[in-house]
C-alpha positions in Angstrom: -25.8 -16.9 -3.0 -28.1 -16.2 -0.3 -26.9 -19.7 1.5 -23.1 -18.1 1.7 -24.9 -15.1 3.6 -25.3 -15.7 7.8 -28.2 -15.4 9.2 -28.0 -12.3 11.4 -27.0 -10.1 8.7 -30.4 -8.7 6.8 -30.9 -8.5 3.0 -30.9 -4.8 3.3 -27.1 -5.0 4.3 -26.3 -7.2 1.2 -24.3 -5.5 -1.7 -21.9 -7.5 -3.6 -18.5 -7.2 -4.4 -15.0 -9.0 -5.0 -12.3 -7.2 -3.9 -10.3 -9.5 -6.2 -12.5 -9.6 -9.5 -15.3 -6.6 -9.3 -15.5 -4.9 -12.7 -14.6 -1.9 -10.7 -11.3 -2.4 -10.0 -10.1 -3.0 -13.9 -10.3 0.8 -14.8 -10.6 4.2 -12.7 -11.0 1.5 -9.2 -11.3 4.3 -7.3 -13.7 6.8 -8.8 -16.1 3.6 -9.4 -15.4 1.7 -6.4 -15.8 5.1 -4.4 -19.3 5.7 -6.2 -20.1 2.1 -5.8 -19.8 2.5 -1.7 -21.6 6.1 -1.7 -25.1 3.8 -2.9 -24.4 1.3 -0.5 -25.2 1.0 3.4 -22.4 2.4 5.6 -21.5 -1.2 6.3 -22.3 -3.8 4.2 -22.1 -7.7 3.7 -21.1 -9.3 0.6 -19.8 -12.8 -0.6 -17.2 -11.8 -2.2 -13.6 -13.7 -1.3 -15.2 -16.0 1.3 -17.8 -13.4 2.9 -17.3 -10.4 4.8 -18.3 -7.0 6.3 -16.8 -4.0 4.1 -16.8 -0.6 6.1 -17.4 1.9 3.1 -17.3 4.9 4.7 -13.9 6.8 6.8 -15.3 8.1 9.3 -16.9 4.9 10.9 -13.2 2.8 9.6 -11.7 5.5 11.7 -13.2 4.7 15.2 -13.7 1.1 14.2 -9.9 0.8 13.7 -8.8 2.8 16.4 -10.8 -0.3 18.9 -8.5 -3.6 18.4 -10.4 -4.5 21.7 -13.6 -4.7 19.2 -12.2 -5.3 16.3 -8.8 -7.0 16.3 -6.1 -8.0 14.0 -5.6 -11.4 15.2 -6.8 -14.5 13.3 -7.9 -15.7 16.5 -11.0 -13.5 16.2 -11.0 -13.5 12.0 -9.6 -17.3 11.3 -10.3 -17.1 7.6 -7.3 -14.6 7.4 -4.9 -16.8 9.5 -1.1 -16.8 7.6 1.7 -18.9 7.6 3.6 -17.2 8.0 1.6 -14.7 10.5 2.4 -11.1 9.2 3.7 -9.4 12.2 2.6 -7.0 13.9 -0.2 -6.4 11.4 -1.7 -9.4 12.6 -2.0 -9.1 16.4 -3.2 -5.9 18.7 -1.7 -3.9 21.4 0.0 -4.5 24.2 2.4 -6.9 22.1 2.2 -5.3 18.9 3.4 -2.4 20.5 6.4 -3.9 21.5 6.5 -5.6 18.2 6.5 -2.0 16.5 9.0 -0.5 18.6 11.6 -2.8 17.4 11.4 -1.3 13.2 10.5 1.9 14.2 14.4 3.2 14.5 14.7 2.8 10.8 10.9 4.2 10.0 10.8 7.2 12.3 11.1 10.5 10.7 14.8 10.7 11.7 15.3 7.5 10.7 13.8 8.1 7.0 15.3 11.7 6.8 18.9 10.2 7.2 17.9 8.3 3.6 17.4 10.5 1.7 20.7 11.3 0.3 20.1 7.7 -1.2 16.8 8.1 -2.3 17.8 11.4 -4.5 20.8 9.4 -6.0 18.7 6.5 -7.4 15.9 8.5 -8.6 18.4 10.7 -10.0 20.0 7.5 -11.8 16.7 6.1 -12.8 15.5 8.8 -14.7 18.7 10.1 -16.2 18.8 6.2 -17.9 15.3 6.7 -19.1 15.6 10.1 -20.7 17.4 9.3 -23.9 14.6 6.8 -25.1 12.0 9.5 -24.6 9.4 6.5 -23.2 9.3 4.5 -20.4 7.1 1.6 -19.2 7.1 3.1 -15.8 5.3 0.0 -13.8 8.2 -2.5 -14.8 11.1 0.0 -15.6 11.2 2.4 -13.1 8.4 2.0 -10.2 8.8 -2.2 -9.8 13.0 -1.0 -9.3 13.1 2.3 -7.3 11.4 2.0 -3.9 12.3 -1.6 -4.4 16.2 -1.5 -4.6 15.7 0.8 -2.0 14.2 -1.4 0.3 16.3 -4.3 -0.6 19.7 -1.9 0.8 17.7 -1.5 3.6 17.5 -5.1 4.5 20.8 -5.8 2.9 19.2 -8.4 0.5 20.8 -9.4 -2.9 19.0 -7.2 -5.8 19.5 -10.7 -7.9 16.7 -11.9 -6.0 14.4 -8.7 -6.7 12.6 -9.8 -9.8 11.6 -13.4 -7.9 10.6 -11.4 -4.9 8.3 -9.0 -6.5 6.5 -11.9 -8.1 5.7 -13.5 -4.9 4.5 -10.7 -3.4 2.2 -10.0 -6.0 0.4 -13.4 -6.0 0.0 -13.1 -2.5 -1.7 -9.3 -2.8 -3.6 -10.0 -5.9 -4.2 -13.7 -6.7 -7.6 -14.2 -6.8 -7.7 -17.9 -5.2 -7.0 -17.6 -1.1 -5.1 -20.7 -1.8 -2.6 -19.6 -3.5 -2.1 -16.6 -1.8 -1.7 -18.5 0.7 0.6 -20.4 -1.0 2.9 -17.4 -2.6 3.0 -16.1 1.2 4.6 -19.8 2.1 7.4 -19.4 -0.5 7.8 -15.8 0.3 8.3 -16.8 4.1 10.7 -19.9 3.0 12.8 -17.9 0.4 13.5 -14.8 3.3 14.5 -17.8 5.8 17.6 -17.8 4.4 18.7 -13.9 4.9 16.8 -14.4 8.7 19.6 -17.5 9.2 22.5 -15.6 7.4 21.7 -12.6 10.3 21.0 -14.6 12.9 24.6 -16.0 12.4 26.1 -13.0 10.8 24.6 -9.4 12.3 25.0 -6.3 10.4 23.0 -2.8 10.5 20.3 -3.9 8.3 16.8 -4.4 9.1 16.7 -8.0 9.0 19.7 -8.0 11.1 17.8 -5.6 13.7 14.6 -7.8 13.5 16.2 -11.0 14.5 18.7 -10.3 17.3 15.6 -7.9 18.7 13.7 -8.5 22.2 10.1 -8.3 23.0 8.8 -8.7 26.6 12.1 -9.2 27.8 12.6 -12.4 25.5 14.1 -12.9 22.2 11.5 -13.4 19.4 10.8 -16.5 18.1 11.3 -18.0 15.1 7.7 -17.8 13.7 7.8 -14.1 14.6 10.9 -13.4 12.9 9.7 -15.1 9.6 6.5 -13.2 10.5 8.2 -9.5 10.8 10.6 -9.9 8.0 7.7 -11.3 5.8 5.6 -8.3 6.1 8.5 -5.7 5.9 8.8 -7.1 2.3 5.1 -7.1 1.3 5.1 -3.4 1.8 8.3 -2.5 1.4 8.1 -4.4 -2.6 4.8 -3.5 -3.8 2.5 -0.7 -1.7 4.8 2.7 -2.5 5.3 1.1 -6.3 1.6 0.9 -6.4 1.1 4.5 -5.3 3.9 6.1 -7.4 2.2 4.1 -10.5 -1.2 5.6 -9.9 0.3 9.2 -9.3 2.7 9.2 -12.6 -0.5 7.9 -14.3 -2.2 11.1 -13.4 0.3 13.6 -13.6 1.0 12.4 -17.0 -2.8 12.7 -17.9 -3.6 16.2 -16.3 -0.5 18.3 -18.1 -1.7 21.5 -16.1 -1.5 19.8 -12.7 2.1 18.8 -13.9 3.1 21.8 -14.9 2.2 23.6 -11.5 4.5 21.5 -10.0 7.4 21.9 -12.4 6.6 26.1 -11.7 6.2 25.9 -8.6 8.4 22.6 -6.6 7.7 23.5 -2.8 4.3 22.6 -4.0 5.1 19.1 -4.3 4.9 18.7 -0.4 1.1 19.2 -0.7 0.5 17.9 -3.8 1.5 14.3 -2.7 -0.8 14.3 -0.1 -3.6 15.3 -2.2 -2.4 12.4 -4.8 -2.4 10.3 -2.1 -5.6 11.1 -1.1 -7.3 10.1 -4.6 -4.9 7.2 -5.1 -4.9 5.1 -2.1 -3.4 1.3 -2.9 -4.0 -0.7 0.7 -6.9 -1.3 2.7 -6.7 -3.5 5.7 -8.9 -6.8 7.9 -10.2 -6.9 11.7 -12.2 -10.1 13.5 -15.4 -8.9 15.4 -14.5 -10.2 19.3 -17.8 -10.6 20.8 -21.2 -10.2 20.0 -22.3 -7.0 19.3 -24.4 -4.1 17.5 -22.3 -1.4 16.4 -23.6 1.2 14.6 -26.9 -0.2 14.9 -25.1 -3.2 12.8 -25.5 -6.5 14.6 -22.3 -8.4 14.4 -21.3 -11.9 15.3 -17.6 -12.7 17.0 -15.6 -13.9 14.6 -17.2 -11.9 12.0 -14.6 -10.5 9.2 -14.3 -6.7 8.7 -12.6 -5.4 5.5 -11.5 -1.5 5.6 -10.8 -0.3 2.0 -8.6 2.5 2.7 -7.9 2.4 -0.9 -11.1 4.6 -1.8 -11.8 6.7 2.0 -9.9 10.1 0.6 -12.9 10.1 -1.6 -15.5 10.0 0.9 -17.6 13.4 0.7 -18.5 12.5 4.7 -14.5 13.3 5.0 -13.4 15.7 2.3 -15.3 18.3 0.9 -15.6 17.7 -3.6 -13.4 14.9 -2.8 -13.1 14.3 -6.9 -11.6 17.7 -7.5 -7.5 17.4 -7.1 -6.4 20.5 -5.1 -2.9 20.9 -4.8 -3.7 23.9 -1.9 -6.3 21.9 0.0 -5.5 21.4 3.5 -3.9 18.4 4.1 -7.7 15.9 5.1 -7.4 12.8 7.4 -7.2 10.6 4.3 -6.9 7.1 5.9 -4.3 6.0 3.1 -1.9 4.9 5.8 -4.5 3.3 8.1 -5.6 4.5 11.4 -5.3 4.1 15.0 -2.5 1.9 16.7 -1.8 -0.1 13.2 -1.0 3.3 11.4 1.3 2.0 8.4 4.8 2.4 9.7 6.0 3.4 6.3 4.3 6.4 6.0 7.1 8.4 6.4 9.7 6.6 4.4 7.0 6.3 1.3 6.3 10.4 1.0 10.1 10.8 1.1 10.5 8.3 -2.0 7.5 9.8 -3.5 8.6 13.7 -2.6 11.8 13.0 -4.3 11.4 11.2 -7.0 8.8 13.9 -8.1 11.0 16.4 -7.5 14.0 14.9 -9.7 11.3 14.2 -12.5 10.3 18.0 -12.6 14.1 19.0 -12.7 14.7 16.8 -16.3 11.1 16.3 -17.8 9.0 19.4 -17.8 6.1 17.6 -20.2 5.0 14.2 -20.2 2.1 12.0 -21.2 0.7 8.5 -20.8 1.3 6.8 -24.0 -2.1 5.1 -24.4 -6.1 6.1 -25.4 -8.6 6.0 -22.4 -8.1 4.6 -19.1 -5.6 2.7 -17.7 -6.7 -1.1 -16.8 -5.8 -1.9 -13.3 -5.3 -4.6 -10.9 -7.5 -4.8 -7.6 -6.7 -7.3 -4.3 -5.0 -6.5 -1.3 -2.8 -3.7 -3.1 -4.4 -1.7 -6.0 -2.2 -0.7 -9.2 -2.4 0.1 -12.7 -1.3 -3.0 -14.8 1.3 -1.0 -16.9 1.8 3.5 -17.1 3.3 3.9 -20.7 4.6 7.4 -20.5 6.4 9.5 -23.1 8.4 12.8 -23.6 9.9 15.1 -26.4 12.8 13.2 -27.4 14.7 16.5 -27.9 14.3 17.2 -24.4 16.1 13.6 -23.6 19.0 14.9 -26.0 19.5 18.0 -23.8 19.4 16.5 -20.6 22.2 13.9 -21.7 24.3 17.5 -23.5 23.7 16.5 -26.7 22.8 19.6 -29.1 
């Protein structure tokens, strides 16, 4: 181990964990991962997936991230996370990821997402009404795995035939252990989306694809590498990150009945209460290079040094949110870091509490009590995305019968 660990990083600085395969991430990830980082130096080296810095704590990810010109997105500076294709504009800083942004961000801006949600309602509206008469879903594969998905795939106008081969390429690239074949997964993703990028290129519409490729940045149109790259990484989120974080929530609201029922009492509480779900449930972190040579924090770094930002367990860090355990439904609204920080801020954010809002609200409408199906904690998944391997849940079967009429 200790010949996997550089020079200029002391012992002192030396915790381990895997962000693929730590025994943390297969139940409660992050209560344990969260407890895990509160014992542990602010920043800390371990050899876990290839070696790297993790920054456990929010308040230091939150400058760090809001400095590309220290720490930056592009491989250049962190080559052990170069892609093929590159995931654009996650993977490169400001100016041009600016301009990069500002293509997507028509569809993603709160206007853009409000004039959804019509949508939204209707297929979590049809989702649920075909669940209620069995009384039990498997929501991971039944309902989470199809709504934000199908969603996403009208958004880019892609066939839903190809959502089940989709989903499964997504998730060997976020959670396959082995870099090489996430690697690999991201290559097939790339190839298999080449063929909706050519279909637009020849055949425009008012999708998102169709606005990626015939787009302009710097005054030139985009390449082909960045329009593989762009398209790619619309589809990593927009397939797994928001099915992730409505898994973890239905978990909990179907574990913590009284939280539930607030919400069923009370609906404009909703609006708060996904942030604070949010907060405890994060599913993404994110990866920075060091540029130059440097002690930060009274950290000595090394250009080209890799930086790992957990995001996934920050809305639990007691330098950030006061009990940060306790699930307060009428806590202010804390600077959770779920969505990133500084000029990388996910651009999804706003689309994924809409899909979250409403689908929570349409649940309360038809299914007043529910319960995970299952003894003890749910296993989970880590990687790239967090998510519970399956959410069993279950309701009075009476109560499917009335919502269908029946007597």
């Amino acid at each position: 181990m200790s010949a996997q660990i550089p020079p200029h990083i002391p012992s002192e600085r030396v915790v381990e964990f895997d962000r693929f395969n730590a025994p943390q991430l297969q139940r409660c990830p992050h209560q344990q991962v969260s407890q895990l980082f509160q014992q542990s130096p602010d920043i800390f080296y371990t050899t876990g997936d290839r070696g790297h810095w993790v920054v456990g704590r929010a308040t230091v990810a939150r400058d760090m991230l809001r400095q590309p010109d220290k720490f930056s997105s592009d491989p250049l500076h962190n080559p052990a996370n170069a892609r093929t294709p590159p995931t654009l504009p996650n993977q490169c800083d400001p100016p041009f990821h600016t301009g990069l942004r500002r293509i997507i961000n028509p569809f993603f801006s709160p206007a853009g997402v409000q004039r959804m949600e019509q949508d939204v309602r209707a297929l979590a509206v049809r989702l649920i009404e075909q669940a209620l008469p069995r009384g039990r879903c498997e929501f991971v594969s039944e309902v989470a795995q199809i709504f934000p998905v199908e969603l996403f795939m009208r958004m880019a106008n892609a066939p839903l035939d190809r959502r089940e081969r989709l989903i499964t390429l997504v998730d060997r690239f976020t959670r396959a252990p082995a870099v090489q074949e996430r690697l690999a997964a991201l290559k097939e993703l790339g190839d298999d989306l080449q063929t909706l990028i050519a279909e637009r290129e020849a055949t425009p519409g008012d999708d998102l694809i169709s606005l990626v490729v015939h787009a302009q940045v710097d005054g030139r149109p985009l390449t082909d590498d960045e329009k593989r790259g762009m398209v790619t990484l619309l589809f990593l989120g927009g397939l797994d990150t928001v099915s992730a974080m409505l898994s973890f929530i239905m978990a909990y609201l179907g574990q913590h009945p009284a939280q539930w029922k607030r919400l069923v009492e009370d609906p404009p509480l909703i609006g708060n209460a996904i942030e604070e779900l949010m907060r405890v449930h994060g599913v993404a972190g994110t990866e920075r290079g060091v540029t130059q040579d440097m002690v930060y924090e009274g950290v000595e770094f090394k250009a080209g040094d890799r930086l790992v930002f957990p995001a996934h367990i920050y809305g639990l860090d007691a330098q950030l949110v006061d009990d940060p355990l306790r699930v307060d439904f009428e806590r202010p609204v804390s600077a959770h870091l779920v969505f990133g920080s500084g000029p990388h801020r996910c651009v999804g954010s706003h689309l994924a509490r809409l899909e979250i809002r409403v689908f929570l609200e349409e649940w309360a409408r038809r299914v007043p009590h529910f319960a995970v199906d299952a003894q003890g904690d749910l296993p989970t998944r880590g990687g790239l995305v967090w998510s519970p391997v399956a959410v069993p849940l279950l309701w009075p079967a009476v109560q499917a019968q009335d919502a269908q009429g029946q007597p």
